[in-house]
C-alpha positions as CSV (number, residue, x, y, z in Angstrom):
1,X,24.1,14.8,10.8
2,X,21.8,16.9,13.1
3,X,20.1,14.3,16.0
4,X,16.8,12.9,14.3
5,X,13.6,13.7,16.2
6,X,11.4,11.1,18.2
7,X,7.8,11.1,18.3
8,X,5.1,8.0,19.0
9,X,3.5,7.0,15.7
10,X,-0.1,5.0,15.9
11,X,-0.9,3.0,12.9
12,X,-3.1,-0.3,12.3
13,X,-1.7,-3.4,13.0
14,X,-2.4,-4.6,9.3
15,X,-0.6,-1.5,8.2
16,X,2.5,-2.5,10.4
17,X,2.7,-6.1,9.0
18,X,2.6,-4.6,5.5
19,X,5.3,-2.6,6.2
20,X,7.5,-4.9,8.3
21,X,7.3,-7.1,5.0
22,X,8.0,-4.8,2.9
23,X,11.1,-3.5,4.9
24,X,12.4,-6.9,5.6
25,X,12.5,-7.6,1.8
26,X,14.3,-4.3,1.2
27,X,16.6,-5.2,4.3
28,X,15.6,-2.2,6.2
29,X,13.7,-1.9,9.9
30,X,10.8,-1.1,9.9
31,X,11.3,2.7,11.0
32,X,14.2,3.2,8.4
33,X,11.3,2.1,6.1
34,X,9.1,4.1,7.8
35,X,11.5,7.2,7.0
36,X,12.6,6.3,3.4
37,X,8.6,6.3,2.7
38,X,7.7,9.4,3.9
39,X,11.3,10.6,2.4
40,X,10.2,10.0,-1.1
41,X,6.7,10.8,-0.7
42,X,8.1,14.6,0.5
43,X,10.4,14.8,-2.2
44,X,8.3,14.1,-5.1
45,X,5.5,16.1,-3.5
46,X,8.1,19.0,-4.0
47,X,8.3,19.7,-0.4
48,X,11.4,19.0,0.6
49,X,14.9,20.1,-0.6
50,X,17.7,18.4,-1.9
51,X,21.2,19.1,-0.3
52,X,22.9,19.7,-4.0
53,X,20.0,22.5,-4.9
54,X,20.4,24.1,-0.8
55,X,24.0,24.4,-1.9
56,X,23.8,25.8,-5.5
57,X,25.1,23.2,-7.0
C-alpha cells in the first residue's frame, strides 16, 4: 500500500464529538472514520475508482 498522506484537518468541536461517537460504536478511531466517510462519500459520488474496474476485471 503506497504511504497515506498527512495533512491538518479543522473541524468544530461538536462535529468531532459526533464523529468520535460514531467511530467508537463502529470500533474505529476517529481518523479511520474520518477516512471511511469521505471513502464512501467519493465512491458513490463516482469519483473515485475501484481497484477491480482499474484492473479490468
Amino acid at each position: 500500500m503506497p504511504p497515506r498522506k498527512n495533512f491538518p484537518l479543522r473541524i468544530s468541536p461538536e462535529l468531532y464529538a459526533a464523529l468520535e461517537r460514531w467511530a467508537a460504536d463502529d470500533l474505529r478511531s476517529v481518523n479511520a472514520q474520518i477516512e471511511y466517510l469521505l471513502t464512501r462519500a467519493v465512491k458513490e459520488a463516482g469519483r473515485l475508482k475501484e481497484k477491480n474496474k482499474e484492473e479490468g476485471e
